[in-house]
N, C-alpha and C positions, 0 to 999 in steps of 0.2 A: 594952368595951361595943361591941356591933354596930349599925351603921347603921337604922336604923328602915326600912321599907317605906314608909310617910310621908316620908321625908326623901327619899329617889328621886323619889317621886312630887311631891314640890315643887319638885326639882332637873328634874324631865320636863317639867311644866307653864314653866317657866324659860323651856326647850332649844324648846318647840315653840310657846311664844304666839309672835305676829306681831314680826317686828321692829320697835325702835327704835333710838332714839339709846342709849337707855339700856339696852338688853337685856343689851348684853354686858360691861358694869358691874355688874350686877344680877346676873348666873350669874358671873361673877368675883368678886365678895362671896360667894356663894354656896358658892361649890367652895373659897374660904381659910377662911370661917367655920366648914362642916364639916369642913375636914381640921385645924385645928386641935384641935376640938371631941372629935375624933376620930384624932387623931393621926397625920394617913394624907397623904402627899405628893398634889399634886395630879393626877398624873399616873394613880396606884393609882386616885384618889378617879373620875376617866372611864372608866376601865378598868373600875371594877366598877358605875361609873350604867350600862354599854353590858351589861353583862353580865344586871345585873338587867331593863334594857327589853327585850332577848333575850328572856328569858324569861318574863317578864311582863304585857307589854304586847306582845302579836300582833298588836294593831291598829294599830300606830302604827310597825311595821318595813313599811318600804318602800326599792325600790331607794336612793333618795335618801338615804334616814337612812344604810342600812348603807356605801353610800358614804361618806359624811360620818363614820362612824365608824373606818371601814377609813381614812382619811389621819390622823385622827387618835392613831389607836392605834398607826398605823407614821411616823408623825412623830418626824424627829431626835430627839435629850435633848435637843441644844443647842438646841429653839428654846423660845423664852419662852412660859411659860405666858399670857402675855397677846395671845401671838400666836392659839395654840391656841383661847382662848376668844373670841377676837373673830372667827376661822372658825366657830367653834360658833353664837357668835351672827346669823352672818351666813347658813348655810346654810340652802339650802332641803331641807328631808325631805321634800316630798313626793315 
């Protein structure tokens, strides 16, 4: 089964509301619940949200995001996924 366009786009809405406490809790639930759901390591699961907002969403790549994805995507194995998404949570795109 393939990742829905909808599911991106709730995974995007996630990545780019305003920070909180809770943000990168909320997109951490998010990225174990669909790779489970979907069978897909969590790492694949950023890998292909970066791929699809590439393509899809033009209005919403900015130097910032593509930075923020560029460390992400070239980010050790060894570091923890909860590292990863607490930078995601934390950055700013614009």
């Amino acid at each position: 089964m393939a990742i829905t366009n909808q599911t991106w786009i709730n995974m995007h809405r996630l990545v780019m509301s305003h920070d909180s406490k809770q943000k990168s809790k909320d997109i951490l639930a998010f990225i174990q619940t669909t790779g489970i759901k979907y069978n897909m390591d969590s790492r694949s699961l950023l890998n292909k949200y970066f791929n699809f907002v590439i393509r899809h969403m033009e209005e919403d790549i900015t130097p910032g995001f593509l930075n923020m994805a560029e460390e992400i995507v070239h980010a050790s194995d060894d570091t923890p996924i909860e590292c990863i998404v607490s930078y995601l949570g934390k950055s700013n795109c614009q």
